[in-house]
VEXVOTI-830133 format. One record per residue (C-alpha): residue number from 0; x, y, z. Coordinates in nm, 2 decimals, padded with zeros to 4 digits. Example, Ala and Ser with C-alpha at 12.3 -4.5 7.8 and 13.67 -1.06 7.14 Angstrom:
<recs>
0 | 01.23 | -00.45 | 00.78;
1 | 01.37 | -00.11 | 00.71;
</recs>
This chain:
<recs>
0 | -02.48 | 01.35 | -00.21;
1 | -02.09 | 01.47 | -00.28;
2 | -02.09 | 01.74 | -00.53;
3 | -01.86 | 01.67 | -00.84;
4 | -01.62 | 01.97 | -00.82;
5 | -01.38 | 01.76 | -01.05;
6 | -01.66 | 01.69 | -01.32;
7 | -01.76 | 02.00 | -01.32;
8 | -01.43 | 02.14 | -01.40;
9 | -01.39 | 01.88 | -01.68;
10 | -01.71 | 01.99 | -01.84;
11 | -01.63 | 02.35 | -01.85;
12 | -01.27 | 02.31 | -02.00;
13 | -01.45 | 02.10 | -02.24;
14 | -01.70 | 02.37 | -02.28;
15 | -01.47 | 02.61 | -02.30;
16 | -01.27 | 02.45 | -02.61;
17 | -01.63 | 02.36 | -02.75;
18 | -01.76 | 02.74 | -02.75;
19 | -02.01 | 02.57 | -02.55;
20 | -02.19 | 02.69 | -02.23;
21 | -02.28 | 02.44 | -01.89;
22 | -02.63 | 02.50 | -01.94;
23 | -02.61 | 02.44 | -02.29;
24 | -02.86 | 02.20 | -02.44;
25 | -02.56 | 01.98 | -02.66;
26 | -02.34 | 02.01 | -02.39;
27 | -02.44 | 01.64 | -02.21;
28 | -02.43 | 01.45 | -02.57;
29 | -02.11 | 01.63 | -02.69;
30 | -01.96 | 01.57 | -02.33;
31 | -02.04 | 01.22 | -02.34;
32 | -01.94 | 01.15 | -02.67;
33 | -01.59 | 01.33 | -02.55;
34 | -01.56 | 01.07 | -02.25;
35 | -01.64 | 00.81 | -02.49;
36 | -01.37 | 00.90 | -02.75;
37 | -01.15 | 00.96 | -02.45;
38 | -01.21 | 00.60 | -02.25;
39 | -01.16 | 00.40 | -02.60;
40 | -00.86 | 00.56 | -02.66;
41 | -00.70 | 00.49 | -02.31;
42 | -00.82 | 00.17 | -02.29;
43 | -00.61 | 00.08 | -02.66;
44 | -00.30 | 00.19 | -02.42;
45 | -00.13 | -00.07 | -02.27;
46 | 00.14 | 00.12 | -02.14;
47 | -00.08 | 00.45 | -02.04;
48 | -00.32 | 00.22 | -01.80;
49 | -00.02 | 00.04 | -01.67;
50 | 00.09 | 00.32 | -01.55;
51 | -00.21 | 00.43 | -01.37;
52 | -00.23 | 00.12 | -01.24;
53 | 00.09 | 00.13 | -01.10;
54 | 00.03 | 00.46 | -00.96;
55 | -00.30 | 00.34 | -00.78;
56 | -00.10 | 00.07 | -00.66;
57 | 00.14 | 00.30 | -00.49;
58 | -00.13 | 00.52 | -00.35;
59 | -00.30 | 00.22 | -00.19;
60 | 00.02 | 00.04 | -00.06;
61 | 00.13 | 00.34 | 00.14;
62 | -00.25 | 00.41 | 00.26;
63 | -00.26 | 00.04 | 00.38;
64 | 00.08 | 00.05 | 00.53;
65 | -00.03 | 00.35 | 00.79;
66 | 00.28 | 00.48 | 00.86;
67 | 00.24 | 00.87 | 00.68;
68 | 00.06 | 01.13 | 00.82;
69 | -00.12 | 01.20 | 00.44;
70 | -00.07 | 01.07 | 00.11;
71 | -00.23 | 01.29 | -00.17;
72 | -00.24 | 01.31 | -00.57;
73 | -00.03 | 01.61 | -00.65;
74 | -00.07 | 01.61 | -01.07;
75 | -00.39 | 01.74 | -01.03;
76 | -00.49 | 02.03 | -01.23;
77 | -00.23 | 02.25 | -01.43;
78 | 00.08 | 02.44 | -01.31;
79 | 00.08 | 02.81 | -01.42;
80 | 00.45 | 02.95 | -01.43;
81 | 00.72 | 03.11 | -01.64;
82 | 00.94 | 02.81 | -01.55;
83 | 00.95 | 02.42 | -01.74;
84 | 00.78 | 02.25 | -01.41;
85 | 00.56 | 01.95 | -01.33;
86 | 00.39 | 01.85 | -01.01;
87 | 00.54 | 01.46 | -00.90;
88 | 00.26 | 01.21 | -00.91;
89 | 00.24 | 01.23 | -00.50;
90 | 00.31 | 01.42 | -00.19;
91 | 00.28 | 01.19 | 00.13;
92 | 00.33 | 01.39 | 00.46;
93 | 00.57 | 01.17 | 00.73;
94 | 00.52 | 01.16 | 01.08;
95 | 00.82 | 01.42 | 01.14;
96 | 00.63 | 01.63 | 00.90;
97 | 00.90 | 01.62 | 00.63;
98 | 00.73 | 01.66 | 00.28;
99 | 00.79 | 01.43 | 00.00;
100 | 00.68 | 01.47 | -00.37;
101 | 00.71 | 01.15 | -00.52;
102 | 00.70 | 01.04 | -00.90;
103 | 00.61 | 00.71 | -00.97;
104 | 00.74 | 00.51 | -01.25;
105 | 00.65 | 00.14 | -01.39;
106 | 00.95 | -00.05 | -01.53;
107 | 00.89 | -00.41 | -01.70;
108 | 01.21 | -00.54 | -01.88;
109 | 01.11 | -00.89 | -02.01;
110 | 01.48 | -01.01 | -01.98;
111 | 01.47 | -01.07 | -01.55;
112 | 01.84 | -01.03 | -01.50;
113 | 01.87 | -00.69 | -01.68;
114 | 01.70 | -00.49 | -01.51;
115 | 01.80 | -00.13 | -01.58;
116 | 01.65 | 00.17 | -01.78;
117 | 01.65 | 00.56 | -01.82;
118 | 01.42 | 00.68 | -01.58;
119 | 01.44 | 01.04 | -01.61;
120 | 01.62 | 01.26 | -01.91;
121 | 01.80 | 01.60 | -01.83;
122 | 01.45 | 01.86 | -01.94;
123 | 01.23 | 01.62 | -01.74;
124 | 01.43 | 01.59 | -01.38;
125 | 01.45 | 01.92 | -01.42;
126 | 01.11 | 02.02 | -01.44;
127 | 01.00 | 01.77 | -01.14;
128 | 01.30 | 01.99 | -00.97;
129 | 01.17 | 02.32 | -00.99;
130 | 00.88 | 02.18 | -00.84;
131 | 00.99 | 02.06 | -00.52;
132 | 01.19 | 02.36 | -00.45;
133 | 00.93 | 02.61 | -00.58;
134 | 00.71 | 02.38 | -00.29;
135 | 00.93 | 02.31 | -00.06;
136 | 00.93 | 01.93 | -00.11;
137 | 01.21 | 01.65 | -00.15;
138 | 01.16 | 01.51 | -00.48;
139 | 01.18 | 01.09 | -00.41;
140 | 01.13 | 00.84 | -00.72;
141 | 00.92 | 00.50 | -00.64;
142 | 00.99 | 00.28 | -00.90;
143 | 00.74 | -00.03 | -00.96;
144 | 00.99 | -00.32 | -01.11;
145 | 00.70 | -00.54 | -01.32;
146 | 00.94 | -00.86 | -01.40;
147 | 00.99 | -00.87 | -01.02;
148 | 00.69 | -00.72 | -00.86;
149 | 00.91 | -00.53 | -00.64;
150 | 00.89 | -00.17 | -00.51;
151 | 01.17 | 00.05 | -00.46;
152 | 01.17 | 00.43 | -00.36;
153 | 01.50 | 00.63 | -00.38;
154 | 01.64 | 00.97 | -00.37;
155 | 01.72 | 01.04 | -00.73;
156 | 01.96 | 01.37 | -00.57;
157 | 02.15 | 01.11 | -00.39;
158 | 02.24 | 00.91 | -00.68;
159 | 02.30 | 01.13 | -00.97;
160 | 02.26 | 01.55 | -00.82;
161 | 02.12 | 01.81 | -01.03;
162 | 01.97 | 01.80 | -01.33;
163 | 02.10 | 01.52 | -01.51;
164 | 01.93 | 01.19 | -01.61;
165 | 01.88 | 00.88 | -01.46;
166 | 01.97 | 00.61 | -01.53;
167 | 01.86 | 00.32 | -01.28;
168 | 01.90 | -00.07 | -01.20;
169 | 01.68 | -00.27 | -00.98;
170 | 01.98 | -00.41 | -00.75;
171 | 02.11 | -00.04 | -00.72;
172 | 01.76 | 00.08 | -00.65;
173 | 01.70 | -00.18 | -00.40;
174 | 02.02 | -00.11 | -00.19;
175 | 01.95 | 00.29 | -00.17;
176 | 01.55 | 00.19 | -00.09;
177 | 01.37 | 00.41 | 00.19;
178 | 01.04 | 00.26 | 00.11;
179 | 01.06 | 00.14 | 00.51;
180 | 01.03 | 00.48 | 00.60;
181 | 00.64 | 00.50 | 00.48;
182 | 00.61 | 00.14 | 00.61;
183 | 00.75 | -00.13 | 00.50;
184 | 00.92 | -00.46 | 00.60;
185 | 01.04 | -00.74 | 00.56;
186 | 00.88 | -01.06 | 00.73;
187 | 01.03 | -01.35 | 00.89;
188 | 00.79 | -01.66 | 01.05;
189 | 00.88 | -02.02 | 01.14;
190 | 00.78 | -02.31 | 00.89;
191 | 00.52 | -02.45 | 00.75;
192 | 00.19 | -02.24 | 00.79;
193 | -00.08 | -02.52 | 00.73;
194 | -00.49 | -02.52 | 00.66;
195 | -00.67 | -02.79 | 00.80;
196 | -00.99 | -02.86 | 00.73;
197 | -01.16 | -03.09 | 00.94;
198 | -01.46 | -03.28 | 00.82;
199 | -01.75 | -03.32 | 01.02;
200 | -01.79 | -03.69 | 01.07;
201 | -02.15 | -03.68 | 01.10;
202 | -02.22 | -03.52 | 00.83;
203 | -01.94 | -03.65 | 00.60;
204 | -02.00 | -03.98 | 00.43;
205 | -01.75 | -04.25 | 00.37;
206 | -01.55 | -04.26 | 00.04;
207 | -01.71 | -04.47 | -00.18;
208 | -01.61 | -04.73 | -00.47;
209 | -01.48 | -04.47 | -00.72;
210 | -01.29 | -04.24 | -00.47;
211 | -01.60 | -03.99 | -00.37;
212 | -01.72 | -03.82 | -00.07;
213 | -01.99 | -03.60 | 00.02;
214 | -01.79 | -03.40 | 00.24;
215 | -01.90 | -03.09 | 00.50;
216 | -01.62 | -02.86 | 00.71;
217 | -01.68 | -02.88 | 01.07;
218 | -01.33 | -02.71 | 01.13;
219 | -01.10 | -02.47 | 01.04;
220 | -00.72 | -02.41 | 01.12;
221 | -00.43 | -02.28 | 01.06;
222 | -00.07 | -02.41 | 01.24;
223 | 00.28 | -02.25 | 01.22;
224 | 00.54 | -02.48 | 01.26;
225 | 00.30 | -02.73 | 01.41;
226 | 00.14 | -02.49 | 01.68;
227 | -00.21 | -02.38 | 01.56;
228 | -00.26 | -02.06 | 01.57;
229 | -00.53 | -01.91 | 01.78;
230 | -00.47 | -01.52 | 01.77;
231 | -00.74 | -01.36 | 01.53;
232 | -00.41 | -01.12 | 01.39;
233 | -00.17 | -01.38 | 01.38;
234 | -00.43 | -01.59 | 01.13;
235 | -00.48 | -01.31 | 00.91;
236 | -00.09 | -01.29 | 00.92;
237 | -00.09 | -01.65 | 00.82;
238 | -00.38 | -01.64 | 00.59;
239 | -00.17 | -01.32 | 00.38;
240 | 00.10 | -01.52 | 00.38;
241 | -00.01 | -01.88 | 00.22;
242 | -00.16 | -01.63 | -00.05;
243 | 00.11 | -01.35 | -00.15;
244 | 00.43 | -01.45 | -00.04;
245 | 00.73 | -01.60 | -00.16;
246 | 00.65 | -01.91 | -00.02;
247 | 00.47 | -02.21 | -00.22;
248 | 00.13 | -02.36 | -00.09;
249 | 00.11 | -02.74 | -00.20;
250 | -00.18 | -02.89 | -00.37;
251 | -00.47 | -03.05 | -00.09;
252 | -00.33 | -03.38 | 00.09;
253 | -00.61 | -03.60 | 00.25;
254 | -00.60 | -03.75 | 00.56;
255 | -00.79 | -04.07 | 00.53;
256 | -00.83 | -04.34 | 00.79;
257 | -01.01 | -04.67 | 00.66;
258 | -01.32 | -04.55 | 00.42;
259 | -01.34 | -04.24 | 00.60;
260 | -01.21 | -03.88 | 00.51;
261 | -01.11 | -03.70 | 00.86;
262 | -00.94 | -03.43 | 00.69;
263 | -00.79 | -03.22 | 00.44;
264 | -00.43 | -02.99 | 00.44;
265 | -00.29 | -02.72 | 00.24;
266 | 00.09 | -02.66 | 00.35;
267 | 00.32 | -02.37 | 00.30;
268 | 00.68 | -02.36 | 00.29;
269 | 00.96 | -02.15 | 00.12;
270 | 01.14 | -02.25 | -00.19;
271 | 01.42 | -02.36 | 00.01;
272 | 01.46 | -02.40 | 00.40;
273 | 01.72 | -02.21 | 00.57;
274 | 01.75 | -02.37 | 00.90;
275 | 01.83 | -02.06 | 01.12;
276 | 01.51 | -02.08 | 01.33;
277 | 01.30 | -01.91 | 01.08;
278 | 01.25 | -01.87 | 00.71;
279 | 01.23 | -01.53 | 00.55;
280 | 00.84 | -01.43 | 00.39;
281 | 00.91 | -01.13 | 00.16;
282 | 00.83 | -00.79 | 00.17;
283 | 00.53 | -00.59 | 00.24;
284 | 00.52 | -00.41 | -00.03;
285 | 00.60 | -00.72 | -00.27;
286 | 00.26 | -00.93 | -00.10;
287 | 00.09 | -00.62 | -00.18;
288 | 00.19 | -00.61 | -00.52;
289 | 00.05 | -00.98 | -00.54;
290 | -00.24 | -00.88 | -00.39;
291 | -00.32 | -00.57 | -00.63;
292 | -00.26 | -00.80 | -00.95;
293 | -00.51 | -01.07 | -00.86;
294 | -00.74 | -00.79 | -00.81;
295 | -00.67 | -00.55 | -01.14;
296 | -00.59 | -00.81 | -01.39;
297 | -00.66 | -01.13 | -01.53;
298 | -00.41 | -01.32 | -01.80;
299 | -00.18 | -00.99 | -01.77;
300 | -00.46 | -00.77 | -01.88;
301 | -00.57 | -00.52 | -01.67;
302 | -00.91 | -00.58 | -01.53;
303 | -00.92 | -00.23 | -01.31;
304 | -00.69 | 00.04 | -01.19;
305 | -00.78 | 00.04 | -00.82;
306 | -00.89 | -00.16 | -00.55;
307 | -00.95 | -00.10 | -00.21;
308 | -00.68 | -00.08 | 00.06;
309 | -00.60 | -00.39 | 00.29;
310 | -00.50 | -00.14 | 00.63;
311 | -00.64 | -00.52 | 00.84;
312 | -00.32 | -00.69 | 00.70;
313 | -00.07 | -00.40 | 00.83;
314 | -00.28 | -00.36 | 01.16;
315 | -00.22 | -00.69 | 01.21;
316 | 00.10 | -00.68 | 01.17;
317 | 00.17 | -00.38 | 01.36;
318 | -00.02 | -00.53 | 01.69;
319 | 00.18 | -00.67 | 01.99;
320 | -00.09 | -00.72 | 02.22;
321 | -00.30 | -01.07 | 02.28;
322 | -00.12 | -01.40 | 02.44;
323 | 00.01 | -01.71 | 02.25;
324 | 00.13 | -01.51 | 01.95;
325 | 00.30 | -01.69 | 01.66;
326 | 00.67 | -01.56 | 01.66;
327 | 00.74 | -01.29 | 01.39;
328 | 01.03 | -01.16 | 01.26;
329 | 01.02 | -00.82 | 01.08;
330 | 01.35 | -00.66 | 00.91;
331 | 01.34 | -00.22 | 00.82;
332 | 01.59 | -00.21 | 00.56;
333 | 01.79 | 00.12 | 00.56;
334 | 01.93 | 00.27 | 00.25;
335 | 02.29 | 00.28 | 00.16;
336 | 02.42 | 00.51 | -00.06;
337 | 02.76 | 00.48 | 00.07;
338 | 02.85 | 00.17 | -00.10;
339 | 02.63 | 00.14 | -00.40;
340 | 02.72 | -00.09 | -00.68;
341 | 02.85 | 00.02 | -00.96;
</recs>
């Protein structure tokens, strides 16, 4: 059984503050009624478990990516020194073992084409400053934009240096984004990805007067641009696809011949084709977002903070071996601070 070091640290600050002692007989009740007090409290904060959510979310995405070395909480436990400092939300290790501290922040502005707010005032950057330098880490800001469900990670030093606020806008974030560098990409397959499901005619039973069927599956697949796809990687590709991305799945068409129902299809496309030999998917990090919603809320409340990590989407993703693979297109934007927009 894992010992609790982290309970056991929030009972004896409690106790501590209580005048109470761990072996205590009132300590359990008056700790439990603490927790209770606590829980209601946070859970009548919209905004508070939004942002946790959002933080879990980040914490899970780079996990499931697989491209650092470590990703850990950093805000953990308080920071004892003579200067105004706080501890980023994470430090995530890369593979050259360059150190980042990153704070995570979730924006929603209900108005989709104004997308812009302060994200950090003078005392604040400040303080996540003399962090990273009293640690030796590059201070990074991942920004979660709600409207959108798109992730974007910059270097706040490379848009405004020093100390002073920040002020940010999706479009700017998104042309300065390194979020490639922990892992991810944007996706590029050939259209449509269809389901089939083929009955099993012996077991199936013809479509009667008023339109029904007693129907049982004998097959499932799944085809991109009419080839089915055979490659246990490229159909969890495929699968990931007709359920997060930017492209719409239609309702189920039937395929009936005479009285008989051979099969039914569910068919994928983007928006909008682009006729250039493939159509564009989305990003990683914007399917995960999908993902993570479905999983944490329901009718835009939240449901749960966390949920486990998806790392057989990204493997996937990241295999080249196996014959009669589906062709795959993936894009690593790079950041340009060069030319931002004004």
């Amino acid at each position: 059984m894992k010992k609790e070091f982290d309970l056991l640290r929030e009972v004896s600050r409690f106790g501590v503050n209580q005048g109470l002692s761990l072996n205590d007989p009132k300590m359990s009740s008056a700790f439990g009624l603490h927790v209770d007090k606590s829980l209601q409290y946070a859970l009548s904060d919209p905004t508070f478990l939004n942002g946790l959510r959002v933080e879990a979310m980040f914490e899970n995405m780079v996990e499931s990516f697989g491209e650092v070395v470590m990703i850990k909480p950093e805000d953990t436990g308080p920071v004892r020194t003579d200067l105004p400092m706080q501890a980023p939300d994470f430090r995530i290790v890369l593979k050259d073992g360059s150190n980042w501290l990153v704070e995570v922040k979730n924006v929603y502005e209900k108005n989709a084409f104004r997308q812009r707010r302060q994200i950090l005032n003078r005392d604040y950057r400040r303080s996540l400053n003399n962090y990273a330098r009293a640690t030796g880490g590059t201070l990074k800001l991942a920004v979660f934009w709600a409207r959108w469900s798109i992730w974007t990670l910059v270097d706040p030093e490379r848009l405004a240096p020093g100390d002073q606020k920040l002020t940010l806008d999706m479009i700017t974030a998104m042309k300065a984004n390194e979020l490639a560098v922990v892992g991810d990409q944007h996706l590029g397959l050939r259209a449509p990805i269809v389901l089939r499901l083929t009955m099993d005619p012996a077991q199936t039973s013809d479509i009667d007067e008023a339109g029904r069927v007693r129907v049982t599956i004998g097959k499932a697949q799944l085809f991109c641009d009419g080839k089915e796809i055979l490659h246990s990687h490229d159909q969890q590709i495929a699968w990931t696809v007709m359920n997060y991305s930017d492209w719409e799945t239609s309702d189920a068409r039937a395929i009936i011949k005479g009285d008989r129902l051979l099969a039914i299809e569910f068919e994928s496309n983007p928006p909008e084709l682009s006729h250039q030999g493939f159509e564009m998917v989305g990003s990683l990090s914007r399917i995960f977002a999908r993902h993570y919603a479905q999983r944490t809320m329901s009718d835009s409340i939240i449901t749960n903070i966390n949920t486990p990590i998806q790392a057989e989407w990204f493997e996937a993703l990241r295999s080249d071996g196996g014959l009669g693979r589906i062709p795959l297109w993936r894009f690593m934007m790079q950041p340009n601070y060069d030319n931002l927009l004004p």
